[in-house]
C-alpha positions in Angstrom: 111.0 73.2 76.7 110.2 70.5 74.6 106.7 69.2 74.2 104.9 72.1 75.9 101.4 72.1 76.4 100.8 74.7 79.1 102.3 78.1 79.2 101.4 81.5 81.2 103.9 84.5 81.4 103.7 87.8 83.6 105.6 90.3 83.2 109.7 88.6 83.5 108.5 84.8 84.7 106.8 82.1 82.7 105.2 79.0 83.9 105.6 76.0 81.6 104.0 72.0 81.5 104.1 69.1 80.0 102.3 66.3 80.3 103.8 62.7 80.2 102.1 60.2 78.0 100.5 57.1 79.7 102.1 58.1 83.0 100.8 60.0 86.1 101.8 63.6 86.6 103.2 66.9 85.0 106.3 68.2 85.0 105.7 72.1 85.6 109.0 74.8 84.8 109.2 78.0 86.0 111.7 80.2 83.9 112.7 83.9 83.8 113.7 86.5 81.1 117.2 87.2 81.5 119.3 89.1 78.8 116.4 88.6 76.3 116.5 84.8 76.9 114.2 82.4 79.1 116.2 80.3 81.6 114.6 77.8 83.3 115.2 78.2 86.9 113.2 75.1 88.6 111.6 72.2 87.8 109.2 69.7 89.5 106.7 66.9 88.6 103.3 67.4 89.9 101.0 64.5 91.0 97.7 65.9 90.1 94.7 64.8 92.0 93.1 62.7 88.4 94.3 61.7 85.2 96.0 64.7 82.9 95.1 64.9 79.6 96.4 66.2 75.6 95.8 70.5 76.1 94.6 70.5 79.7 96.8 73.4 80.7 95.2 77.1 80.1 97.3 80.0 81.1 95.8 83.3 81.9 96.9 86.4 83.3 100.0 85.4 84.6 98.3 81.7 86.3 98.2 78.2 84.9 94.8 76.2 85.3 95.4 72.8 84.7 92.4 70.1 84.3 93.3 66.5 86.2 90.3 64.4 86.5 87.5 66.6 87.5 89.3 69.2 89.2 91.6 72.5 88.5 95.2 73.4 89.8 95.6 77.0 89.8 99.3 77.3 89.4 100.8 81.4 90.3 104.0 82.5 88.5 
């Protein structure tokens, strides 16, 4: 996905965000591995609860923390 600035993978499923400049929200992908390529398989644009900023997605094991305002999203694959 172009303009990625959040990624967390486990195992086959990735979770993937992007943030849209001067505009509210974050559109958040969820892909799979299939045949040694990811496919995105759903897509949706999140409404967090504050303003998103530039690198405010951290993936770790397998989960996406994203920063809106003063709060964390914890996101699962």
């Amino acid at each position: 996905m172009r303009d990625t600035d959040g990624i967390a993978v486990r195992g086959n499923r990735m979770l993937l965000t992007r943030r849209f400049h001067n505009r509210p929200g974050v559109e958040l992908s969820r892909a799979e591995l299939v045949d040694d390529a990811w496919v995105i398989t759903t897509q949706e644009k999140l409404r967090p609860p504050g303003p998103v900023v530039m690198h405010c997605a951290q993936g770790r094991d397998g989960c996406l923390w994203l920063r809106a305002g003063d709060s964390w999203l914890h996101i699962e694959t």
